[in-house]
Backbone as CSV, one residue per row, in Angstrom:
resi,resn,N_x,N_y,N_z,CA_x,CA_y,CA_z,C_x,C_y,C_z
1,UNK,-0.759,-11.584,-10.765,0.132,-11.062,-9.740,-0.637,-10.077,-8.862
2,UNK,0.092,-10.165,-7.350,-0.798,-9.238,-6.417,-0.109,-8.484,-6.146
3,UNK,-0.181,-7.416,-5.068,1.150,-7.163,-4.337,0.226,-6.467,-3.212
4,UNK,0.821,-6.839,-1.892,0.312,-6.241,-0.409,1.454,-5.641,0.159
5,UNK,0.262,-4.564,0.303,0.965,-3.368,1.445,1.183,-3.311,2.731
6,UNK,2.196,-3.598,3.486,1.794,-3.890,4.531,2.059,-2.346,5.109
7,UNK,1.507,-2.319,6.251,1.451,-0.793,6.842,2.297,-0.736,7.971
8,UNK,3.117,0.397,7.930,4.371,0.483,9.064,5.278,-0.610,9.841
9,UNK,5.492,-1.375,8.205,6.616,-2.273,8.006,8.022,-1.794,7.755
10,UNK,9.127,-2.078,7.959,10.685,-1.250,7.347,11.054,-2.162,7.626
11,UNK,11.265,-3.321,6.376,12.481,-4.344,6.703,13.698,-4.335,7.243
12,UNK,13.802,-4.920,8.030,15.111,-5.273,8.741,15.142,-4.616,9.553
13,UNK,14.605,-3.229,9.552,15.023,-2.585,11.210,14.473,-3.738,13.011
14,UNK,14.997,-2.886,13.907,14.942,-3.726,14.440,13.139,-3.905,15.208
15,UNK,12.993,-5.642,15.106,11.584,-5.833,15.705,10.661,-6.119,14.267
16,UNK,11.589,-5.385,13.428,10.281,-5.814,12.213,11.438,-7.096,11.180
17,UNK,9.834,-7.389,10.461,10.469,-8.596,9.586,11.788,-8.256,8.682
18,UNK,12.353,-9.271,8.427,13.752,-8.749,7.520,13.033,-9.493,5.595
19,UNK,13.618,-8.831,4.770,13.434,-9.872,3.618,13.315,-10.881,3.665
20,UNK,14.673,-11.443,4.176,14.376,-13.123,3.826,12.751,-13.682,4.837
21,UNK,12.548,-12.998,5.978,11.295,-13.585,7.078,10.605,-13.627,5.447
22,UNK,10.004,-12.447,5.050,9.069,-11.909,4.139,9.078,-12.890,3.336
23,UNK,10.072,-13.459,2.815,9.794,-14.632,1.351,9.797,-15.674,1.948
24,UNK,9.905,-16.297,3.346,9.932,-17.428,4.039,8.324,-17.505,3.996
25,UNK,7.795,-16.388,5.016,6.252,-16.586,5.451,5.452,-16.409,4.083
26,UNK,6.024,-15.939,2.950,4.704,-16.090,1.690,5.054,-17.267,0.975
27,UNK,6.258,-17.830,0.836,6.475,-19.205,0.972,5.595,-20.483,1.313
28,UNK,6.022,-20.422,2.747,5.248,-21.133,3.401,3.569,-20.941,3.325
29,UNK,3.112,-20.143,3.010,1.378,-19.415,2.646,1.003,-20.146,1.560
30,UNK,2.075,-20.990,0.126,1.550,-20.672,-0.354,1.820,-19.958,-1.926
31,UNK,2.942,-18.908,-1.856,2.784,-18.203,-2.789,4.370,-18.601,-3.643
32,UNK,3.287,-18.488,-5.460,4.598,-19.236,-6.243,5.613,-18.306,-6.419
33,UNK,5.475,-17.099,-6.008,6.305,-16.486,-6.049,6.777,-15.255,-5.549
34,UNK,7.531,-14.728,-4.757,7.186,-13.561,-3.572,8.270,-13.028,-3.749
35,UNK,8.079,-11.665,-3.794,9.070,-10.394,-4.181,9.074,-9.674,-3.593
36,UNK,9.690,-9.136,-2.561,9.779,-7.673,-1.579,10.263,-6.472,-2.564
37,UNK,9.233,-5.718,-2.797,9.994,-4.510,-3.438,10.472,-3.107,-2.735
38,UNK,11.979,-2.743,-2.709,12.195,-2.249,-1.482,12.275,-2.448,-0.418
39,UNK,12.502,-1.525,0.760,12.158,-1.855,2.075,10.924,-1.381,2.923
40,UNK,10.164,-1.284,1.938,9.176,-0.401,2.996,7.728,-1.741,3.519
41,UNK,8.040,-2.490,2.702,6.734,-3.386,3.185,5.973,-3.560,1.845
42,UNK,6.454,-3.696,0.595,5.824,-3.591,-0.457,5.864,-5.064,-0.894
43,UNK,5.197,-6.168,-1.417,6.116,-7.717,-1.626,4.862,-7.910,-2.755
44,UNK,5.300,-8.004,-4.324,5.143,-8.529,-5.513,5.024,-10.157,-4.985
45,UNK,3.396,-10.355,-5.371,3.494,-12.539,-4.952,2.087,-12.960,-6.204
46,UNK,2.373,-14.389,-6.641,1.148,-14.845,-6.965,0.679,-15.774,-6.267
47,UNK,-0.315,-16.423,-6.070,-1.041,-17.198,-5.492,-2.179,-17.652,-5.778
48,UNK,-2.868,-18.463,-5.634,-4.230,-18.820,-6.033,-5.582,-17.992,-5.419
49,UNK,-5.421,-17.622,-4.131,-5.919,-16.979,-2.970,-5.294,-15.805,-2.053
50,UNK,-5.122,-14.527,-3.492,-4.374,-13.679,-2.155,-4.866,-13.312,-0.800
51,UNK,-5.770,-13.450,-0.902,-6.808,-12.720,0.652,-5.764,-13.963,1.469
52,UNK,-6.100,-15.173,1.284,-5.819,-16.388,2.238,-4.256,-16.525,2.184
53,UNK,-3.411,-16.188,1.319,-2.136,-15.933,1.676,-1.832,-15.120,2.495
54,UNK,-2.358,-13.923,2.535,-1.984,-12.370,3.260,-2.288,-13.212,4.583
55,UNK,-3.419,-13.494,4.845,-4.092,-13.956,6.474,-3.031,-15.082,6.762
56,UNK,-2.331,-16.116,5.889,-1.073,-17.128,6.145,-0.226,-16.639,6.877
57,UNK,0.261,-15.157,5.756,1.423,-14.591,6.299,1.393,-13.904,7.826
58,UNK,0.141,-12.803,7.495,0.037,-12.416,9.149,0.276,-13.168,10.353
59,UNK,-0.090,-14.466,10.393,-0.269,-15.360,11.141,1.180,-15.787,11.858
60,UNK,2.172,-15.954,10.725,3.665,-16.757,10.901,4.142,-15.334,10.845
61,UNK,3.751,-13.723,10.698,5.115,-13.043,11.131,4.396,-12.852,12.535
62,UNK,3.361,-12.542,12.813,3.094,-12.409,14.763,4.050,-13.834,15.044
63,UNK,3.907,-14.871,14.640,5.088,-16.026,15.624,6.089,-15.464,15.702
64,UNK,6.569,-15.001,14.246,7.609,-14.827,14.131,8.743,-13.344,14.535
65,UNK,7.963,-12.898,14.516,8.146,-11.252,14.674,7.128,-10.936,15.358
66,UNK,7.580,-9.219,15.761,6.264,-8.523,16.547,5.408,-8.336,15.761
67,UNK,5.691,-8.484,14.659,4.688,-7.228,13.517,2.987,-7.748,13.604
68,UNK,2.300,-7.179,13.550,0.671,-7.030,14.258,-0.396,-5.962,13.531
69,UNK,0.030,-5.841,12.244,-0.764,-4.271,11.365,-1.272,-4.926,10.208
70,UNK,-2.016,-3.917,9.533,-2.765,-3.951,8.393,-1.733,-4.272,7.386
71,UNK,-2.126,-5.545,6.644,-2.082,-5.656,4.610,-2.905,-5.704,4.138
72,UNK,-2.786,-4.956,3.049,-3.743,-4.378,1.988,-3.367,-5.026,0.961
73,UNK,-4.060,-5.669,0.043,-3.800,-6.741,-0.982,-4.504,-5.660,-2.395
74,UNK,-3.948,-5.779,-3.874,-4.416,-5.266,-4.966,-3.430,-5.957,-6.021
75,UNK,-4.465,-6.139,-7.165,-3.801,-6.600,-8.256,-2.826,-5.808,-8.521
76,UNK,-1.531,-6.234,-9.225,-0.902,-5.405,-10.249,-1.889,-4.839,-10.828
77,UNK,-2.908,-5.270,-12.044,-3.270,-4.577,-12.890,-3.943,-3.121,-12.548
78,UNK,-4.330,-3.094,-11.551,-5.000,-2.301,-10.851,-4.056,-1.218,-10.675
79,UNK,-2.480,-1.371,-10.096,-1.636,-0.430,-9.926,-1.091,-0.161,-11.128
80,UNK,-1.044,-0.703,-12.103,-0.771,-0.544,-13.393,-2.012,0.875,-14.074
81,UNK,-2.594,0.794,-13.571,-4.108,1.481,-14.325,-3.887,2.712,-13.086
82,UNK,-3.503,3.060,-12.260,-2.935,4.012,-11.359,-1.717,4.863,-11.755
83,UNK,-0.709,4.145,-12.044,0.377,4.148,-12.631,0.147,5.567,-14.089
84,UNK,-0.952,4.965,-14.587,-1.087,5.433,-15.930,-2.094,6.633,-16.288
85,UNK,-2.533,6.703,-15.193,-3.503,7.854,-14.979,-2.403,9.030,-14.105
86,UNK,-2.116,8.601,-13.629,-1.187,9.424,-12.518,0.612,10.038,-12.370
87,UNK,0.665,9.288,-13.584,2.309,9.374,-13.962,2.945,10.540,-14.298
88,UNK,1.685,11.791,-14.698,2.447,12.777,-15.150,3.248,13.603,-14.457
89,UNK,3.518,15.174,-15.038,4.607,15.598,-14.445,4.654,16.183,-12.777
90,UNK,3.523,15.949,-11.957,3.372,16.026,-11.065,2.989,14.587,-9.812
91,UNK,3.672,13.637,-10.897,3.335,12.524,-10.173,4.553,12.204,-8.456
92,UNK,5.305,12.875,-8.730,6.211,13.417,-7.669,5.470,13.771,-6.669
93,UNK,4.944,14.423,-6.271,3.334,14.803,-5.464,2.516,13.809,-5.003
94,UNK,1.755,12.448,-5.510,1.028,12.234,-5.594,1.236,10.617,-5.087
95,UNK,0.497,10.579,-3.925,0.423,9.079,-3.798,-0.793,8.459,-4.204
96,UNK,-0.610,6.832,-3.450,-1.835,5.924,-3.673,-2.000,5.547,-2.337
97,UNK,-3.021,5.842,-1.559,-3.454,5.469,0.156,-4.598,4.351,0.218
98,UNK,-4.292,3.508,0.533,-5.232,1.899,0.569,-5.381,2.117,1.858
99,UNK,-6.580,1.860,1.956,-7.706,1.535,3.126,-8.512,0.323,2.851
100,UNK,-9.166,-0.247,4.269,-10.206,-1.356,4.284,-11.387,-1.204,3.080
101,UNK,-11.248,-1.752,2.091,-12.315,-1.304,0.775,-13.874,-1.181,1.433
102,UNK,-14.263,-1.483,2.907,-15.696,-1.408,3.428,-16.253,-0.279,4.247
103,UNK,-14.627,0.625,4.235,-14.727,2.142,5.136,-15.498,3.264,4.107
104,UNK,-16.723,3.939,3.939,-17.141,4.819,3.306,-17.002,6.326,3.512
105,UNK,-16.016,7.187,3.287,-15.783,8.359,3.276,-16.645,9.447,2.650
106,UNK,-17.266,10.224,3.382,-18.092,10.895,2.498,-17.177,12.272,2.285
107,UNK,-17.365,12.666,0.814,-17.068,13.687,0.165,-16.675,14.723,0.626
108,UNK,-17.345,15.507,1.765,-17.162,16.611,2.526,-15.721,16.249,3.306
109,UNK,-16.189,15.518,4.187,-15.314,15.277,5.173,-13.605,14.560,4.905
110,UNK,-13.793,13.869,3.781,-12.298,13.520,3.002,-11.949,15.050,2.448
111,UNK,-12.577,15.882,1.659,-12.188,17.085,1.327,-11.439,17.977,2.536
112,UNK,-12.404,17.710,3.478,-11.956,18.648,4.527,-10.483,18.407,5.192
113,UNK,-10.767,16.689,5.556,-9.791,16.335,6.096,-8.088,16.577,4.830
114,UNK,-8.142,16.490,4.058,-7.111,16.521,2.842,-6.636,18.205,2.974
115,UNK,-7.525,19.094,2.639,-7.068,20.822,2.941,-6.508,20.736,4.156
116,UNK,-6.973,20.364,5.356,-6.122,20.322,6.666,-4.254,19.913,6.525
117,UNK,-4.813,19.211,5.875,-3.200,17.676,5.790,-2.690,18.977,4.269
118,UNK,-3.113,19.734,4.036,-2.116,20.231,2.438,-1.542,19.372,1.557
119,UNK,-3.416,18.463,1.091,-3.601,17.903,-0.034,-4.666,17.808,-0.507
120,UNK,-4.571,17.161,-1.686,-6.142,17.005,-2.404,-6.078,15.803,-3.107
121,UNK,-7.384,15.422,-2.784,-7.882,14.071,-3.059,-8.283,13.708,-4.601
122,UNK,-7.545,13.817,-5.661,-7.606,13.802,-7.160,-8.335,12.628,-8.262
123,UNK,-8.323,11.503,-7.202,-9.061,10.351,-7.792,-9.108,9.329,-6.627
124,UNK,-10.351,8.577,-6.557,-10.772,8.010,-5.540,-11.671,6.528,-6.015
125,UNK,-11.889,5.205,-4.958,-12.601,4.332,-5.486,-12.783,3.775,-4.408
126,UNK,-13.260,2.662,-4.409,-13.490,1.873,-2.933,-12.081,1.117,-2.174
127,UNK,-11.681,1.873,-1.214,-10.976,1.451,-0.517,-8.827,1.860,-1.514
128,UNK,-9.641,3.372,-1.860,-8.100,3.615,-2.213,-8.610,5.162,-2.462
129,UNK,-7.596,6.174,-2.678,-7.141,7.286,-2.886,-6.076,7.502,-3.292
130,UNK,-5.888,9.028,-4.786,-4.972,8.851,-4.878,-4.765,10.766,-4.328
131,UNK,-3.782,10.945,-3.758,-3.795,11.874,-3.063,-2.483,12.670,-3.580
132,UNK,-2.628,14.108,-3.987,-1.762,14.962,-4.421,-0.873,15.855,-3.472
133,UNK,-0.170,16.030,-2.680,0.432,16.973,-1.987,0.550,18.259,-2.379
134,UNK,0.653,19.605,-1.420,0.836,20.412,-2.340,2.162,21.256,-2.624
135,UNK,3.454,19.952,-1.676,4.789,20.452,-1.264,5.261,19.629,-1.810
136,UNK,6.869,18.792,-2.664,7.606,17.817,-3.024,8.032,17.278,-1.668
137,UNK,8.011,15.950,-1.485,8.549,15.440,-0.044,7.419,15.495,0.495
138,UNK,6.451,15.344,0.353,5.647,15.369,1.809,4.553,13.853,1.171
139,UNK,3.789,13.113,2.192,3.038,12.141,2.382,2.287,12.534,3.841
140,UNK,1.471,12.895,3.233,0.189,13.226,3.740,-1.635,12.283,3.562
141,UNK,-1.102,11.493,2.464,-2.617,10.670,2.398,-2.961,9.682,3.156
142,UNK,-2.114,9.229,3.849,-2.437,8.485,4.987,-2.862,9.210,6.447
143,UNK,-2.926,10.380,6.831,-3.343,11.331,8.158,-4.316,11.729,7.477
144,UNK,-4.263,11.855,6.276,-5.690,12.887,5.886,-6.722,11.777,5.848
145,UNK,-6.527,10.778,4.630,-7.998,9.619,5.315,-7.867,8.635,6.269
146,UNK,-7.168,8.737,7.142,-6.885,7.895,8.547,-8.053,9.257,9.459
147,UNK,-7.796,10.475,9.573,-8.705,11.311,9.874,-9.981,11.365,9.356
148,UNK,-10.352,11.375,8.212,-10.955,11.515,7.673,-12.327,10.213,7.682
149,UNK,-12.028,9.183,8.367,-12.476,7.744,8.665,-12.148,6.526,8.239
150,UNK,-10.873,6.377,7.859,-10.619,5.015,7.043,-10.018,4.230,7.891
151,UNK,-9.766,4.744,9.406,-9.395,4.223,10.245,-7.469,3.675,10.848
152,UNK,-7.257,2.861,9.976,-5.993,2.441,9.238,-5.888,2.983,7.870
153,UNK,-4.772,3.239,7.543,-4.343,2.930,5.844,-2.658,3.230,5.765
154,UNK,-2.480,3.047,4.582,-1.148,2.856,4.060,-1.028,3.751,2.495
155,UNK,0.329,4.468,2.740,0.243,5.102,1.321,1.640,4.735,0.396
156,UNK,1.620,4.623,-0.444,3.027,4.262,-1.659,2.734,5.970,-3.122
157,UNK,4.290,6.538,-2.825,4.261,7.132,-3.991,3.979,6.820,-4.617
158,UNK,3.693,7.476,-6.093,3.373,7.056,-7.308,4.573,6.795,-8.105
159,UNK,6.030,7.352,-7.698,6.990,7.247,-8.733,7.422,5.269,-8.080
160,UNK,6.970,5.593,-7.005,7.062,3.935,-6.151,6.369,3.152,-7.416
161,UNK,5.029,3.306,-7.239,4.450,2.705,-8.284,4.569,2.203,-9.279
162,UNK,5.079,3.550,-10.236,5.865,3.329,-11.658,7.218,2.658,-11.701
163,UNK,7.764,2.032,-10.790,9.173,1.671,-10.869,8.355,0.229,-10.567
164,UNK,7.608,0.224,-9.342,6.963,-1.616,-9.634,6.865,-1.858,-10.361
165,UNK,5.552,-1.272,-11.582,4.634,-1.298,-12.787,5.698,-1.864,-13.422
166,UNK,6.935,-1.085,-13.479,7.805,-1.202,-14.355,9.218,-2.200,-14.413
167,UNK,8.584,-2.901,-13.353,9.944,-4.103,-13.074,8.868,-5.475,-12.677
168,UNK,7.738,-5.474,-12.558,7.035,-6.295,-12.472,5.726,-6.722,-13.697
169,UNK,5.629,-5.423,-14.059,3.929,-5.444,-14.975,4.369,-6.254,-16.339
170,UNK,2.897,-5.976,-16.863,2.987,-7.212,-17.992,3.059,-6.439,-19.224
């Protein structure tokens, strides 16, 4: 199982895809099985080829819709292993910010950029962050490494996370 992020998606509002578009176009891609979790742009799918599903889907929601932005593709297991590092009692705080895995952030300048934004960058890998706030309510890891050079990205709480992990994982 995969699941892609798509970035400044909100089902159903108006101009962007609705659910049902969402399980039509991974459908049609391709995928045996496609799950929108929530409304924010989150969709649980398997497939043989997620990279080549995601690029399916992009394709039929520009026909279909305006929508024209970044998905970010990652195993479950992967958010599962996020999930579990990150769950504790401050996981309220703390997102997961996906970026292009080929953008290289150097150390200084993600630090810097994160104190600006009033957060900190707590665990990191290629083409993700998991980013702590230092207020309840706030999402900040997407301005801090969108500044910082990642260009695009997309962020999902962590309690987001743990409720996937936990209605999808194995």
């Amino acid at each position: 199982m995969h699941v892609a992020f798509f970035r400044n998606l909100n089902q159903g509002q108006r101009s962007q895809p609705t659910t049902a578009d969402l399980r039509a176009v991974f459908a049609e891609a391709g995928a045996a099985v496609a799950e929108p979790y929530r409304s924010n742009g989150t969709v649980v799918f398997a497939g043989d080829d997620p990279d080549a599903v995601v690029d399916d889907v992009l394709t039929a929601l520009a026909v279909r819709t305006s929508y024209h932005d970044l998905v970010l593709v990652r195993p479950l297991a992967f958010l599962e292993q996020v999930v579990d590092r990150h769950a504790g009692p401050d996981a309220h705080r703390c997102e997961l910010t996906l970026f292009p895995g080929t953008v290289v952030i150097a150390d200084d300048v993600l630090a810097h950029e994160a104190r600006r934004r009033r957060c900190a960058v707590v665990d990191r890998g290629p083409g993700w962050a998991v980013v702590q706030n230092d207020r309840d309510r706030q999402s900040n890891g997407t301005p801090a490494l969108e500044a910082a050079g990642a260009r695009r990205a997309t962020s999902r709480g962590v309690p987001t996370l743990a409720g996937l992990v936990e209605r999808f994982g194995g």
